[in-house]
N, C-alpha and C positions, 0 to 999 in steps of 0.2 A: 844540875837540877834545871828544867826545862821550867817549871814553872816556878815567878817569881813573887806571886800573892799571897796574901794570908789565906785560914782556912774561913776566915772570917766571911762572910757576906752582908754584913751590913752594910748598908748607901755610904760610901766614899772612907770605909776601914781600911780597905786598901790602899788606897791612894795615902794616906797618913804615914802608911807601915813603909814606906820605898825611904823614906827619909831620916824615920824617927828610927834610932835602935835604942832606945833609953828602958832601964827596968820597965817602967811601968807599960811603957806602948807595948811588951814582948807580954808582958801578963795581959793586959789586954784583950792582944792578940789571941792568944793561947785560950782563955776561955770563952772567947768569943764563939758563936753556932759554926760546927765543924760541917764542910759539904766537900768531898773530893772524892776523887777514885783512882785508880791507878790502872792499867791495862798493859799487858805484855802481850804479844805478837810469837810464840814461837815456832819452831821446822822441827821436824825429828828427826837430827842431826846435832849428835853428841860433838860437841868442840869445851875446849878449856876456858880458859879464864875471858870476858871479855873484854872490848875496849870498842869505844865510841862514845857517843856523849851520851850526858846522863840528862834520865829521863825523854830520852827518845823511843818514840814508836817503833816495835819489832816488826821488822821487817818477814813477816813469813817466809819460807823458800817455799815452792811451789810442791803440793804434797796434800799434807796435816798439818794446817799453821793449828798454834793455841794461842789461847789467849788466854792472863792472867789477869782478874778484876778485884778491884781492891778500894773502898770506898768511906764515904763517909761514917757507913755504921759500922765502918771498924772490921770490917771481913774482907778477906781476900782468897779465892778463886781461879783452880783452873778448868779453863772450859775448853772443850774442842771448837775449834772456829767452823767447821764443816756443820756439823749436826747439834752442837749447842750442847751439847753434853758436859753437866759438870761430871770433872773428875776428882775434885777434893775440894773443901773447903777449910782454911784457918780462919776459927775465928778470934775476933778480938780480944787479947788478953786485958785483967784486971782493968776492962771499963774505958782500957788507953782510947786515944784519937785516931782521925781517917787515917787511911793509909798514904802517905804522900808522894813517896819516891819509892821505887824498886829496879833491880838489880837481878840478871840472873849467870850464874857462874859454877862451873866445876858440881852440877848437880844438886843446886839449891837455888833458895831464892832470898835474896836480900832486900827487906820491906822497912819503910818507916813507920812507927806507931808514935804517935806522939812524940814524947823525948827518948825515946829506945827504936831500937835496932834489931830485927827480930831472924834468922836464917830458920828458915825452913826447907824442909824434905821438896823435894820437886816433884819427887814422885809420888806423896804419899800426904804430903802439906801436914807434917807434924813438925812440932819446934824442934829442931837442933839445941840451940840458944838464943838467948837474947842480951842486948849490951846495953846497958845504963848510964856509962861515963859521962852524956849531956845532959846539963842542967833544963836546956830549954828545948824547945820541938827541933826535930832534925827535917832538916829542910831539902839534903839531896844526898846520893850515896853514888858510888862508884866503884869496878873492883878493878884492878889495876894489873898491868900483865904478872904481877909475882902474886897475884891469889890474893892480896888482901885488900880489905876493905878498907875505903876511906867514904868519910862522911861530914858533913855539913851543917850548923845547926843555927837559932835565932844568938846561940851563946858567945857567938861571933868565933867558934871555932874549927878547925879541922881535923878529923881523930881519923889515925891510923891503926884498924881491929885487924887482930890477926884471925884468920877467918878457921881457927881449928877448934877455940874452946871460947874466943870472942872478947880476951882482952886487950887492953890497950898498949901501944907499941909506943905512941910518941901524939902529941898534940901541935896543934901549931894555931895562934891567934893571930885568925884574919884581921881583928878590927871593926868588923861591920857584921849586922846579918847575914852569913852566908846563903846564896842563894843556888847555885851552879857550883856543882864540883865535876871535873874531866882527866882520867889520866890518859899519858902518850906512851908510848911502845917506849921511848928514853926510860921509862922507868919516871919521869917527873911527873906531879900534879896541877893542873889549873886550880886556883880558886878564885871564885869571884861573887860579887852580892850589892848588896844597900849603896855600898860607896860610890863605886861607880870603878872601883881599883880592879886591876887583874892581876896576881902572883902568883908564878912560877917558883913551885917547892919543889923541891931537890928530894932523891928517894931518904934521906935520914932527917927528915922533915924542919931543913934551915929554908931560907930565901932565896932564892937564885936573882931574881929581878923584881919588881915590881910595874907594873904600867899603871899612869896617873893621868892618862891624859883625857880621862873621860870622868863626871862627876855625876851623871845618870845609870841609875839602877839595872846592874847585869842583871837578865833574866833566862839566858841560856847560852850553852856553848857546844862545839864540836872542836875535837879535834883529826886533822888528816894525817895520812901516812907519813910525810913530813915532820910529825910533831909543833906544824903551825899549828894555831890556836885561832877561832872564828867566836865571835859570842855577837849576842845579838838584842838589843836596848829596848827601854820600855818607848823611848821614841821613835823607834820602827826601823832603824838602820843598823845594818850590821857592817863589824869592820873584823878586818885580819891584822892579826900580829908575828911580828918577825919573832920565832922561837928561841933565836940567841941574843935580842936584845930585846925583844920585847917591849921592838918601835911599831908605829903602826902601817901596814901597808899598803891599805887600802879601806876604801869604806863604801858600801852597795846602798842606797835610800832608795829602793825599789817599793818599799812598805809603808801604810799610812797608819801605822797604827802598833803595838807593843810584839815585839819577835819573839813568841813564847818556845818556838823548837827550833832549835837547829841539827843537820845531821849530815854525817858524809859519807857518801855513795860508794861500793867497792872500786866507780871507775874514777872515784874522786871529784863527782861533781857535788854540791852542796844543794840540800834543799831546807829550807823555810818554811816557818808556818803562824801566821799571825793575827792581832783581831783585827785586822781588816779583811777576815775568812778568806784570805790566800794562801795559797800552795807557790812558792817560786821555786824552778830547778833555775840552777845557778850557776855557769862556767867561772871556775875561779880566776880563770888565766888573763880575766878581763877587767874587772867580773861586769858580765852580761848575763840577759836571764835566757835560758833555753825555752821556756814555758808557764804558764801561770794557769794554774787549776783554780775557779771559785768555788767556794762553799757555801750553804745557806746559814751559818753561824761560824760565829767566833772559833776560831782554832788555836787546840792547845800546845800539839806535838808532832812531831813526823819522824817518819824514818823508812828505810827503805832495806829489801829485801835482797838475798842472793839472783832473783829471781828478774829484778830490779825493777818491777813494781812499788810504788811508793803507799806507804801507811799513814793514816792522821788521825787525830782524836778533836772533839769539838765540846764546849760546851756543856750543849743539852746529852752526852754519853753516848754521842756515836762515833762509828769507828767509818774511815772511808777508805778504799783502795780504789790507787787511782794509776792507770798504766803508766809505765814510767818514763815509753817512749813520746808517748802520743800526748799524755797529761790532760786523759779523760777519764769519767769516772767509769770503774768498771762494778762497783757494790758498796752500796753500803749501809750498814744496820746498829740497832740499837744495841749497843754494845754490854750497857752497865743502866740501874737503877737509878743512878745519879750521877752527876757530871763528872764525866772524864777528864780529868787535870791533864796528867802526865800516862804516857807509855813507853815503857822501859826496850831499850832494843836488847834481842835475845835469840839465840837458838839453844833448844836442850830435845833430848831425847823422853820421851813421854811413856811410859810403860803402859803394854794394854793388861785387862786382869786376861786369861787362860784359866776357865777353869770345867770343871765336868766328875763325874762318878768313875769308879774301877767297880765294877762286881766280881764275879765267881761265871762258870756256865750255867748256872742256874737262876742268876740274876740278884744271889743274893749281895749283897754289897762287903766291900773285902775293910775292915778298919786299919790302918798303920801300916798300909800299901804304901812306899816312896815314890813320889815322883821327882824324876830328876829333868833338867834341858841342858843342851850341850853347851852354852854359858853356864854354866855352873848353879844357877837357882834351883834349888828342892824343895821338897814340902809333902808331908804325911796327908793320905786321906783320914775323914773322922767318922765316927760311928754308922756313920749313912752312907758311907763313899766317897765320898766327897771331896775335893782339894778346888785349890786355887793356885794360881799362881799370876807375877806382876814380869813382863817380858817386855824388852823393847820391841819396837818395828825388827824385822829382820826375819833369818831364817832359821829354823830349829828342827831338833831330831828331842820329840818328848819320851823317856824308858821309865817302864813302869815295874816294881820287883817286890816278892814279900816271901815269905818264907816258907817253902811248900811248892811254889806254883810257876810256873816257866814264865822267864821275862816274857813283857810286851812293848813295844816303841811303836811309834809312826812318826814320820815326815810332818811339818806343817810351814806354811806365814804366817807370819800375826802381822798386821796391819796397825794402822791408828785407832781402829777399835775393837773394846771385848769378842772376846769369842766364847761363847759356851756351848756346851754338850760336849766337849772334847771325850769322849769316855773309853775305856778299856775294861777290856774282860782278860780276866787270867782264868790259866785253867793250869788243872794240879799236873805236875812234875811228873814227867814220863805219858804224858796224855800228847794225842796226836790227832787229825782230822782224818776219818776214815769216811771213804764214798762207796756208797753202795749203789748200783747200778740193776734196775728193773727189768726183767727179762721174762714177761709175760707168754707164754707158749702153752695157756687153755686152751681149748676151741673155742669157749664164744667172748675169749678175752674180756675174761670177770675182773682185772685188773686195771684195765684202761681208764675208769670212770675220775677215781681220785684217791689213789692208794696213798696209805701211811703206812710209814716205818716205825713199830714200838720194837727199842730195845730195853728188855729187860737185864736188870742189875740186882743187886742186894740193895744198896743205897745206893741214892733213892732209886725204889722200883722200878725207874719205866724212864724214858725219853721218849717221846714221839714226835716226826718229823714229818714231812709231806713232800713225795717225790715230785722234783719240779717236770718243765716240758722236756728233758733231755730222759726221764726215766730216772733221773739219779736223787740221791738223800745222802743229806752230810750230818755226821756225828763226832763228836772228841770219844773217843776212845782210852783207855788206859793200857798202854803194850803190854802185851803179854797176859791181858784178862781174859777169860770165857766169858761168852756172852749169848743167853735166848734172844733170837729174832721172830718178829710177828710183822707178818705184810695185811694188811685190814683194808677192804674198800667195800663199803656197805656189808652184804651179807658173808663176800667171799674174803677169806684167810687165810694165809699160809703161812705156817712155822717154823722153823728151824734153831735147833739145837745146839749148843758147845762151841760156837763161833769165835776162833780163837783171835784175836786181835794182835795184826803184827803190825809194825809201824814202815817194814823195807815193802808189804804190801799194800799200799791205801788204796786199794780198788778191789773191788769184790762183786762179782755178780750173782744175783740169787734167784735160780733160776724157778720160773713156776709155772706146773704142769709138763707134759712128756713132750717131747720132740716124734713126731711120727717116724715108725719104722727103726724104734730107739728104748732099748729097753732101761731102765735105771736100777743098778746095781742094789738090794736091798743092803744097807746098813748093820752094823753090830747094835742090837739098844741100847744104849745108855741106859744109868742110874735112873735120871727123869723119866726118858721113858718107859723108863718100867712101872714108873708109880700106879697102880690098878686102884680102878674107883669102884664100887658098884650101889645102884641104887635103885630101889623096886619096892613096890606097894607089898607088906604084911599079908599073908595068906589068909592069917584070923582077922583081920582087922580093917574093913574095909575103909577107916581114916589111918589107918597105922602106915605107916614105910619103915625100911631098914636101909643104912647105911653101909657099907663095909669100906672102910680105908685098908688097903693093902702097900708098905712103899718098903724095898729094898735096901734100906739105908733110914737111920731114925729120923724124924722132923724136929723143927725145934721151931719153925716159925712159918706163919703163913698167911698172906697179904688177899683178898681176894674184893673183887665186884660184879656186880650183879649189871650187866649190860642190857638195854631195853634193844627192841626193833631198828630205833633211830641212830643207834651207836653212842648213846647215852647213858651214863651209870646212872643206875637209881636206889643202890645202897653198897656199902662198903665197909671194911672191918676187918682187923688183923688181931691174930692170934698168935701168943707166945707161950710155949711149953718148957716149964723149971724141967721136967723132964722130958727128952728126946721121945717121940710114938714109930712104932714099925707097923702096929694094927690098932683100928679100931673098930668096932660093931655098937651101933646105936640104932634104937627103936624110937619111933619118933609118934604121936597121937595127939588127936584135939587139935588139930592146924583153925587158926583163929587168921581173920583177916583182919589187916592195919588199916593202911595207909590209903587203900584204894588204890594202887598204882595198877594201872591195865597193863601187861605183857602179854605179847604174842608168842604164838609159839617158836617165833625166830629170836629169843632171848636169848641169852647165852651169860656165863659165866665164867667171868677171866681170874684167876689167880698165880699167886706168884709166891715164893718162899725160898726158905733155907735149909739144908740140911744140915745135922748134926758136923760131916766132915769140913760143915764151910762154903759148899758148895751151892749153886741156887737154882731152881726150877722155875717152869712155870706152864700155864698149857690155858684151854676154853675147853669147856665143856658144855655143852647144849643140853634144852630141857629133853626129857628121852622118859616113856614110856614104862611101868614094869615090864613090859612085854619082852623090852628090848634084852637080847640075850651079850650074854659075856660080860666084860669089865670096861666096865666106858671111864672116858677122860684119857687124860694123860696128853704133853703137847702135842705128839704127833699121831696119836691113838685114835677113836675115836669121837676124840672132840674136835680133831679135823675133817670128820663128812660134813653132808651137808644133808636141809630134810630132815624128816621125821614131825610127827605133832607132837604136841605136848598136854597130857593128861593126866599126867601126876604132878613133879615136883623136881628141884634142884637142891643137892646138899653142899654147903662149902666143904673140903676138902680139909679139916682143922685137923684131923689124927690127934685131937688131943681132948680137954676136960668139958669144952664146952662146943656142942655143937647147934650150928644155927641150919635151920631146913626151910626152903620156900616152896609152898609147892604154887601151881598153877590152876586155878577153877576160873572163876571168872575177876580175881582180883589176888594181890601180891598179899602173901601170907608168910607171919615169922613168928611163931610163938614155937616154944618147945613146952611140953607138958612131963612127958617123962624120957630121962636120957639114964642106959644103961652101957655102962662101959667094959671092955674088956682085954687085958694090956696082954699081948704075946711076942713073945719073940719069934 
């Protein structure tokens, strides 16, 4: 434990508490106004258990430091040190005290509250457990190279928690206020506090030694590679002791004032941090100072990073980085709400959130889609698409799967921070990307302007796409489906029939208009095209028209809209027959106008449907005259010219119970008055 004060801030509480450990001064103490914080430094660089002194400043490695904050109103905090971003907060349980000492190890974090002991998630800052065994406030913790915790308290004790469910292995009585607790790679513990004693315990928690030769209040320690032992006095000097006898062997008075942090360097030098707002790096071999950093306030803690820039805490709750060679300041910021006591040295791996939607090709969103990553983390989307996931820094392969629909993965990083939008589209099993390739061979290249691709389906109707600058359009396809095509650019359209969709060919071109000196084979008709429409004004009846539906095959269903000038639909409507139609004839009178919607005579009417075999059609039909002779519509029929006025009317194409008629005068007309049907085979 780097700091060796009460929580108390009354005018000279502290100075009382260095000497007094009697009940009442500890009660006192203990309800005395709680102000502290705690701060951890970490890298995103997963390692095991640590060791170095307790309640030293974390040395960031150069990257994504974070920092852990943890204060007097009893919350603790981690933030990213880059962007300030919290990423969880614990708060303080049942009302407990600041947070005093912390600890981070094996993917947690070990915080003081009051008289308990709290492990929390690292990743997620939810309680594990927490441990009770001390009577009075715990005052420092450590976790020792075999994974458990030891800790420190006003009880004058030292508890050994085994850091799996959080109970207690062994105790041992210091004697005094524990203030600094240190474990060394030997597997032994330092303890040291109030008396001014330091004891070396043995890992089955007897006494190995005792040192007596100081009678002023330890207020921090380090220990080095060696398993010496450095602690450093409220009267500002610090001294080394011999490991195997724990003589003393040397002493540095470099410092005017209380040694609140010590810590040792990976290259083994030692640095200092004390109220006389200095920073000393320290050659042990001398010990001489290498350099001395000032501060504008009181300092509480130091430590230093792989990076080997050095960390401090102060006071008023800043934090300073200060290079490690040069022992200048290189930043430094308000760290915490309230004063920074102690900072625990740490590196842990910090999980960023990944998360984003899976839809369908239609964009609707897929629920109970798996995401998986090649670390093993999964998780369901939920009703909306949606997933999350918690990933370290690193690299990953994210697969995405549900039942129906062909996997999807991609490649990613995650860095030190969230990523969202991540998202994936599935598309249904046995579906593949088909390019369709535009092959305009008009004469006045009616296609060049800004052609679309509709492909027509059963469900749902239609897809339409827009040919990029290469002439081409991509669709998902389903192997092995027929499919109508429609190429639409303003007024001109071309369509195409039965389009079988193979998946060994995904390239298709669709050629439109003759090649000069080139004749094109006429075709067998199809079913579709044979569907004959006709429609012509009543001989008797100069508001009357008559319909005739003629289709080779019965209907059962049929999808249609009403297309303006602009290539904008201005009504729509589908039709389903309990019984299949091959013919219909319908008289149609009293056309009433709606809506006011003005059409031109370049209107058109697109439909689409089913037939009874399963099968599916679809075609335009233009507004067209009685005058007009034969059977108009049908895709490729004559709802593929072009021209003509329009002076009568449009019928949707339903062959079935109810028919709707538009005709054309000076505004968009829908009423039926009388409809007379006639079912034939």
């Amino acid at each position: 434990m780097s700091d060796s004060h009460t929580d108390s801030i009354a005018a000279g509480s502290w100075l009382n508490e260095r000497y007094d450990t009697s009940g009442w001064q500890r009660l006192i103490s203990q309800c005395g106004t709680v102000v502290a914080a705690v701060l951890i430094v970490l890298a995103g660089v997963p390692v095991g258990p640590l060791s170095g002194s307790v309640g030293t400043a974390a040395a960031a490695d150069d990257g994504t430091p974070v920092v852990i904050t943890g204060g007097g109103d009893g919350n603790l905090k981690l933030i990213t040190a880059n962007n300030e971003t919290v990423k969880w907060t614990y708060s303080r349980p049942n009302n407990l005290g600041s947070v005093r000492d912390s600890e981070i190890g094996d993917g947690a974090v070990y915080a003081t509250f009051a008289d308990e002991v709290h492990k929390v998630d690292v990743t997620d800052g939810t309680k594990m457990w927490n441990y009770t065994g001390h009577e009075y406030r715990v005052r420092a913790i450590d976790i020792g190279p075999d994974g458990y915790v030891y800790s420190g308290s006003q009880d004058d004790e030292l508890h050994k928690i085994d850091p799996s469910d959080g109970s207690t292995v062994w105790t041992y009585s210091y004697g005094s206020t524990v203030e600094a607790v240190e474990t060394a790679a030997s597997g032994h513990i330092y303890v040291a506090g109030g008396s001014g004693e330091v004891h070396k315990v043995n890992p089955d928690g007897t006494n190995e030694w005792t040192y007596t030769g100081d009678s002023n209040q330890v207020l921090s320690m380090a220990v080095d590679s060696g398993n010496a032992v450095y602690y450093g006095s409220y009267k500002g000097y610090i001294r080394k002791l011999d490991p195997s006898s724990g003589s003393k062997v040397w002493e540095y008075n470099g410092h005017s004032n209380d040694v609140n942090g010590l810590e040792v360097t990976d290259s083994g030098n030692l640095l200092s941090a004390a109220e006389d707002s200095e920073v000393h790096k320290i050659d042990p071999s001398g010990p001489s100072r290498i350099w001395t950093y000032t501060h504008s306030g009181w300092l509480r803690d130091v430590s230093s990073g792989s990076s080997g820039d050095v960390y401090a805490s102060d006071i008023d709750g800043y934090i300073v980085r200060v290079d490690g060679d040069a022992g200048s300041q290189v930043w430094d910021r308000n760290a915490v709400r309230i004063r920074a006591y102690t900072v625990s040295a740490g590196t842990a791996t910090i999980p960023s959130t990944v998360s984003g939607t899976v839809t369908d090709d239609d964009g609707d969103p897929l629920e109970n889609a798996t995401i998986s990553a090649t670390s093993g983390q999964s998780t369901k989307t939920d009703a909306s698409g949606a997933y999350s996931l918690q990933l370290s820094p690193g690299e990953y392969t994210l697969s995405v799967s549900k039942s129906g629909y062909a996997d999807a993965s991609r490649s990613m990083t995650v860095g030190g921070s969230s990523a969202s939008g991540v998202d994936f589209t599935l598309y249904e099993s046995g579906t593949y990307e088909q390019r369709f390739v535009l092959d305009d061979q008009t004469t006045d290249r009616r296609f060049s302007d800004d052609p679309k691709l509709i492909v027509w389906r059963p469900s749902p109707p239609s897809t339409t796409t827009t040919f990029n600058h290469n002439d081409s359009a991509f669709v998902r396809l389903q192997d092995g489906q027929r499919y109508n095509l429609t190429v639409i650019d303003g007024l001109a359209y071309y369509e195409r029939v039965g389009f079988e969709a193979n998946r060994s060919q995904p390239r298709e071109t669709l050629v439109v208009g003759a090649r000069e000196n080139q004749t094109t084979p006429t075709p067998t008709p199809t079913i579709p095209e044979r569907l004959q429409v006709r429609f012509e004004e009543l001989e008797d009846e100069s508001d009357g028209q008559e319909v005739v539906v003629r289709s080779p095959e019965p209907v059962t269903e049929v999808n249609y809209t009403i297309i303006n000038e602009t290539d904008d639909p201005v009504y729509n409507d589908t039709q389903e027959f309990e019984e299949p139609r091959e013919y219909y004839e319908g008289e149609l009178d009293e056309i009433i106008s709606t809506n006011g919607t003005e059409l031109s005579e370049d209107a058109r009417l697109r439909y689409s449907g089913e037939f009874a075999n399963g099968s599916a059609f679809n075609g335009t039909v233009p507004f067209e005259t009685f005058e007009s002779s034969g059977f108009l519509g049908g895709p490729t029929g004559a709802a593929g010219s072009e021209g003509g006025g329009s002076t009568g009317g449009l019928v949707v194409l339903a062959g079935g119970a109810l028919i709707v008629a538009y005709r054309y005068r000076d505004r968009l007309t829908t009423a039926v008055s009388r409809i007379a049907g006639r079912i034939t085979n």
